[in-house]
C-alpha positions as CSV (number, residue, x, y, z in Angstrom):
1,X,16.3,-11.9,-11.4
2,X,17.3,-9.5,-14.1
3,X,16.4,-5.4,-12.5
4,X,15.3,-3.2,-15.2
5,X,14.8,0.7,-14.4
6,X,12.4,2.4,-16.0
7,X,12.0,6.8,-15.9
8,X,8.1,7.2,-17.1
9,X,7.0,10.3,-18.5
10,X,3.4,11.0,-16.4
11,X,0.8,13.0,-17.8
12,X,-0.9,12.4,-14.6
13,X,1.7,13.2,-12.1
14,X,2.9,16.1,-14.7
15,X,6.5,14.4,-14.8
16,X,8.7,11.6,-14.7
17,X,8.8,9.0,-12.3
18,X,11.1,6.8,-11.6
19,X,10.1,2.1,-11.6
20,X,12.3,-0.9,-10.6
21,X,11.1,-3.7,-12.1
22,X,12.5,-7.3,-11.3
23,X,11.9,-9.8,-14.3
24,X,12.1,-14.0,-13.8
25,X,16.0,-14.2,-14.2
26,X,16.8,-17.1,-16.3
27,X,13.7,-16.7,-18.8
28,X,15.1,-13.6,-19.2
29,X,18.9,-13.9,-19.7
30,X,18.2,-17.7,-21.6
31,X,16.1,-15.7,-24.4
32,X,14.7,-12.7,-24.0
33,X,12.8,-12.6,-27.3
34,X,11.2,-15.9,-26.3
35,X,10.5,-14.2,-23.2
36,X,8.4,-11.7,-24.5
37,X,6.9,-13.9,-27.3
38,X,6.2,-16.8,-25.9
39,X,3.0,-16.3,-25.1
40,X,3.7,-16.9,-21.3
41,X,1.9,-14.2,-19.0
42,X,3.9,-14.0,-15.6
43,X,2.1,-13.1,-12.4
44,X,2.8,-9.5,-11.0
45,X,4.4,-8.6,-7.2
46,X,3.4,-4.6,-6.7
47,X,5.9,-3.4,-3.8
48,X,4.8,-0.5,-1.8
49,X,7.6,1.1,0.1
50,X,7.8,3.3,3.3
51,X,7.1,6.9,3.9
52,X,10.7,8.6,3.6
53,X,11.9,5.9,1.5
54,X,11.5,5.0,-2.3
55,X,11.6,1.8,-4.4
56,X,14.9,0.8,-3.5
57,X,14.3,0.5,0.2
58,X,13.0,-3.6,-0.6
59,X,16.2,-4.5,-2.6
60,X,18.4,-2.5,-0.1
61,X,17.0,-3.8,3.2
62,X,16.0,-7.0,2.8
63,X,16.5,-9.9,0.7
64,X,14.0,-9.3,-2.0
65,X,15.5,-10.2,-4.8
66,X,17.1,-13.6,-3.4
67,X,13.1,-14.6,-2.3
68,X,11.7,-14.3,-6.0
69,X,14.6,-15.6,-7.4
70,X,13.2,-18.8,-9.2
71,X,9.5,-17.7,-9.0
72,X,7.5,-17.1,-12.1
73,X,6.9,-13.5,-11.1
74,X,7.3,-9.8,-12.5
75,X,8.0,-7.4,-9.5
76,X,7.0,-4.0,-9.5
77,X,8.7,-1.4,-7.1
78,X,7.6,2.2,-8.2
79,X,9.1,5.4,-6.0
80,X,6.0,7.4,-5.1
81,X,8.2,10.2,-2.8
82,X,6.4,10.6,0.4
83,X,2.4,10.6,-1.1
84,X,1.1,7.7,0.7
85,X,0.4,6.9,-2.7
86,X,-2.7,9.0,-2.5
87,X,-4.0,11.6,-4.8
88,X,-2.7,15.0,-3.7
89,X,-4.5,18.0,-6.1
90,X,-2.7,20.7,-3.6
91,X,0.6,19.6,-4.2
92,X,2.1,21.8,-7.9
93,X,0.0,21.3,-10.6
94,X,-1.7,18.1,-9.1
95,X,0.0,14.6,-7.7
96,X,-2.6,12.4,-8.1
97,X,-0.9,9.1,-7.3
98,X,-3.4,6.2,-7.1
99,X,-5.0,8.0,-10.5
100,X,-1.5,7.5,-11.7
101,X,-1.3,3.7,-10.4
102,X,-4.5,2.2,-11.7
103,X,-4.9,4.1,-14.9
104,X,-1.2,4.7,-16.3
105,X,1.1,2.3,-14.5
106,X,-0.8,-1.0,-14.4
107,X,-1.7,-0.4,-18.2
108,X,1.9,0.4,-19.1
109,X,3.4,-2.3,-17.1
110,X,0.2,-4.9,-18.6
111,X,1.3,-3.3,-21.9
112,X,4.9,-3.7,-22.1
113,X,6.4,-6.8,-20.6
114,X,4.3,-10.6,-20.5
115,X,2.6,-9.6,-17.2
116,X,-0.9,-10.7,-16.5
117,X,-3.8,-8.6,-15.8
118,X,-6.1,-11.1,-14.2
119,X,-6.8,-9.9,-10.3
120,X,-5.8,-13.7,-9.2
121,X,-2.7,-13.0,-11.1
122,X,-1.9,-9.4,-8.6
123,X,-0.8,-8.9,-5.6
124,X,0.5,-6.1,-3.2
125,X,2.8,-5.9,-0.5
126,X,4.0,-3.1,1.5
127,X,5.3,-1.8,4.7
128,X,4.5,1.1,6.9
129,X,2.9,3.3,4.3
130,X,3.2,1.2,1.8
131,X,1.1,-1.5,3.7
132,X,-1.9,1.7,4.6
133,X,-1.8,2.0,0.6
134,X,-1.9,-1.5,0.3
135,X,-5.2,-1.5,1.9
136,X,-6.7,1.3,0.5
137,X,-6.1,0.1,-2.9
138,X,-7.7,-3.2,-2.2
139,X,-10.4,-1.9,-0.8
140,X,-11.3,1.2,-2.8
141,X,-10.8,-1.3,-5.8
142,X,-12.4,-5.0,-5.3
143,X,-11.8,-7.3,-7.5
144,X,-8.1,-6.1,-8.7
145,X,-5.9,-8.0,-6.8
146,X,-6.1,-11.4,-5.7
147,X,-4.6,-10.9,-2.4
148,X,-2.6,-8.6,-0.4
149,X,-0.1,-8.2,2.6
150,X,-0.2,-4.6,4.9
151,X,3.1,-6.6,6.9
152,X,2.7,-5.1,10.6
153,X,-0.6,-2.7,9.5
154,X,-3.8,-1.9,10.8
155,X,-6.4,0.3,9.3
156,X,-6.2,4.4,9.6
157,X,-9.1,5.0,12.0
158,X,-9.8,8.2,12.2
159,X,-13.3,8.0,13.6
160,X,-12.2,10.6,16.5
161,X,-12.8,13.3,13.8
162,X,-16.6,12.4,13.7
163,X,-17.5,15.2,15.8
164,X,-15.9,17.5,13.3
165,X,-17.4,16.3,10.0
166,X,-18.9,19.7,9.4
167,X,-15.5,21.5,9.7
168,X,-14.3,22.7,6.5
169,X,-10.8,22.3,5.0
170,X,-9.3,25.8,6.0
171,X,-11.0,26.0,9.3
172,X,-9.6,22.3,10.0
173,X,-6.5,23.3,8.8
174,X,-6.3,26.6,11.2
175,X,-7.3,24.8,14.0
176,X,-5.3,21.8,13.8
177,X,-2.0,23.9,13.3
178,X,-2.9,26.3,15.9
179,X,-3.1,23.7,18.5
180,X,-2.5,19.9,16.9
181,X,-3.7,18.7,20.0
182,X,-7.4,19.5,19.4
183,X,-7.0,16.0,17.2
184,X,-6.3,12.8,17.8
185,X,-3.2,11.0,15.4
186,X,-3.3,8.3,13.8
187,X,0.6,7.5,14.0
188,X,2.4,7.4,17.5
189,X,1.4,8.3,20.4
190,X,-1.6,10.6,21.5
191,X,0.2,12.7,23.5
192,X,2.7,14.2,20.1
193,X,-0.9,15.2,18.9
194,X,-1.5,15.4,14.7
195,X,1.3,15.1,12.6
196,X,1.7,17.8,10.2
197,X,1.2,14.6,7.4
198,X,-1.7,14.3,8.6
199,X,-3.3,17.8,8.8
200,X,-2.3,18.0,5.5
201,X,-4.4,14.3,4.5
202,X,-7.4,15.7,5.9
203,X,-6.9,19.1,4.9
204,X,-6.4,18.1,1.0
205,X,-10.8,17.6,1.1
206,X,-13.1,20.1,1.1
207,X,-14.5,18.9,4.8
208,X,-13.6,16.9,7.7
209,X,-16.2,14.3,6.2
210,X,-15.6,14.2,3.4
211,X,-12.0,12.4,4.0
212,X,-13.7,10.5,6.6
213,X,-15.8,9.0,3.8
214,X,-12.9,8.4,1.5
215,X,-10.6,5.7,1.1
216,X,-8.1,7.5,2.8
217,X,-9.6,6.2,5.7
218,X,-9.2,2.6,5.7
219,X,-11.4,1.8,8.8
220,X,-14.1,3.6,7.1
221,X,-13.2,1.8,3.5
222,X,-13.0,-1.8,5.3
223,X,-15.9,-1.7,7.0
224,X,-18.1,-0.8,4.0
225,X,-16.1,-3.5,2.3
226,X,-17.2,-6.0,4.9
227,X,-21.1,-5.6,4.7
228,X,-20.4,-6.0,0.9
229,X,-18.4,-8.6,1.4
230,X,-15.7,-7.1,-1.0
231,X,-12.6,-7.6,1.7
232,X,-9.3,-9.3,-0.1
233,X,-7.4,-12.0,0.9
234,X,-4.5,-10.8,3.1
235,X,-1.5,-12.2,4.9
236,X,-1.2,-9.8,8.0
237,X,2.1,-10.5,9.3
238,X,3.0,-8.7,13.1
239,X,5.4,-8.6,15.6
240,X,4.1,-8.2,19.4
241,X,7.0,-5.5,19.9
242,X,5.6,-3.8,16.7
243,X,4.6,-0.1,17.6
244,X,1.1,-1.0,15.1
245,X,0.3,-4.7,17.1
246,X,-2.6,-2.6,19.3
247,X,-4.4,-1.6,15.7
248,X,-3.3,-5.4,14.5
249,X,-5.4,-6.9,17.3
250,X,-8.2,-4.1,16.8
251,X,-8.5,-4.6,13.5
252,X,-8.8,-8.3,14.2
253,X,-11.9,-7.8,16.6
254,X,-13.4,-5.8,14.1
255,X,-13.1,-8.5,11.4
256,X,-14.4,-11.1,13.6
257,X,-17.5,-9.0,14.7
258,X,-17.8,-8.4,10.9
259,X,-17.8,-11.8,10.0
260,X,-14.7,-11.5,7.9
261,X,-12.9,-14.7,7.3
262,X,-10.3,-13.8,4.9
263,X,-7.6,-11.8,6.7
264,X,-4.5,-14.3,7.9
265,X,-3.0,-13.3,11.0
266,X,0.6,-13.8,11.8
267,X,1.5,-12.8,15.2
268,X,5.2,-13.1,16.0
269,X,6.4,-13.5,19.1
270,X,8.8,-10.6,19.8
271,X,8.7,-9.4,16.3
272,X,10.0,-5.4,15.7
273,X,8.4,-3.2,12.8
274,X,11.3,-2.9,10.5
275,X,13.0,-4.3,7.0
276,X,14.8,-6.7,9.2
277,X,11.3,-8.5,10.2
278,X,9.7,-8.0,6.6
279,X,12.6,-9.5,5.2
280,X,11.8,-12.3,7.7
281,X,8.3,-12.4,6.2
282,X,8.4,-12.0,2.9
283,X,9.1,-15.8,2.1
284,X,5.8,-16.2,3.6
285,X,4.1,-14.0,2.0
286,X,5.1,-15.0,-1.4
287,X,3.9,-18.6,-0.6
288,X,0.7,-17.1,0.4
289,X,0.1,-15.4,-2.3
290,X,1.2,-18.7,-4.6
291,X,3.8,-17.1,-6.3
């Protein structure tokens, strides 16, 4: 694969941002005018990394580039710092990520090299929060990609917070860092209370419900997206020593007392959440998407 690096001047994220792109190596180095003229449109691989990572965390930690080698396939690793590649208008004069994903990225990456636009021709995957964006882009946006894999993610259920819709954003955001144990977390262990991340995802909407009606909150997003019957294909790859294989199996009761069909489980037998065991998976993966 040849690695291109791209700095993109934002106007929505008000700045540059930094891309690795990955390109089909010997169409590439053979002829590259050819490869851009031929008329050939390659399918696209958009890689989500980690919270306290960027884009290089897949071609550090696993073996990324070695699984697409010889695949007919455009990757896509942008760095989006530690967003949860969500829209943040708090944050300087506005970081509104997933605007910045769907309406200047995807164009410009359409736009500028042979890659395909067709939703059967997309697919995400992406670890820890990575793989939470992964889902909220599939859901919040049907129809764009033809498949998807969250490796070792469940959905952000936040449904504890119910009782609190009516709470605005500063009296949420008082109480919740006066005592962060008034409300429950979604990452770790009850006990550590909310994380500070996380008082700050809710705190970013005018009320409580108002996030819990967004696509912030995937349980929310997915189950809408199951009565409409809008929910991808994905390739849900786990480990049973994974600290997320408790929301893995809930979110697998949920989809069968939904009546969704097209989630792939992958339960493995004394897997660990980390690069090590999505570099295990990712051969997979790419096979299930196709690719």
């Amino acid at each position: 694969m040849h690695q291109c690096e791209i700095n993109l001047i934002s106007s929505i994220l008000n700045g540059p941002i930094d891309i690795s792109i990955l390109m089909p190596g010997p169409a590439f180095r053979t002829d590259p005018q050819e490869f851009y003229e031929n008329q050939k449109k390659y399918k696209v691989l958009w890689v989500l990394h980690g919270g306290n990572n960027d884009r290089y965390c897949f071609l550090n930690a696993t073996n990324l580039k070695r699984h697409v080698d010889g695949r007919d396939v455009i990757v896509v690793m942008p760095n989006a710092l530690n967003s949860d590649f969500a829209n943040h208008p708090e944050f300087a004069d506005g970081y509104y990520y997933q605007d910045f994903f769907f309406r200047e990225l995807m164009p410009y990456v359409y736009h500028t090299f042979p890659a395909s636009d067709a939703p059967e021709d997309n697919f995400i995957v992406g670890f820890s929060m990575g793989a939470a964006a992964a889902w909220m882009y599939a859901l919040s946006h049907p129809g764009k990609f033809g498949a998807i894999a969250p490796i070792g993610s469940g959905l952000k259920d936040y449904s504890e917070l119910e009782k609190f819709r009516e709470m605005k954003s500063g009296e949420f955001r008082a109480a919740a860092e006066a005592d962060r144990m008034l409300f429950t977390t979604g990452y770790g262990p009850a006990a550590s209370g909310i994380k500070p991340k996380e008082i700050n995802m809710v705190a970013k909407y005018p009320t409580v419900g108002d996030f819990l009606d967004s696509p912030e909150h995937t349980q929310y997003t997915f189950e809408k997206a199951a009565k409409a019957g809008t929910v991808p294909k994905v390739y849900l790859p786990c480990g049973t020593k994974d600290g997320m294989y408790a929301k893995v199996l809930k979110l697998k009761e949920l989809a069968q007392n939904l009546g969704v069909e097209s989630i792939t489980f992958d339960f493995v037998e004394d897997g660990v959440g980390n690069y090590e065991f999505v570099d295990s998976m990712l051969p997979k993966t790419l096979d299930f998407f196709g690719l």
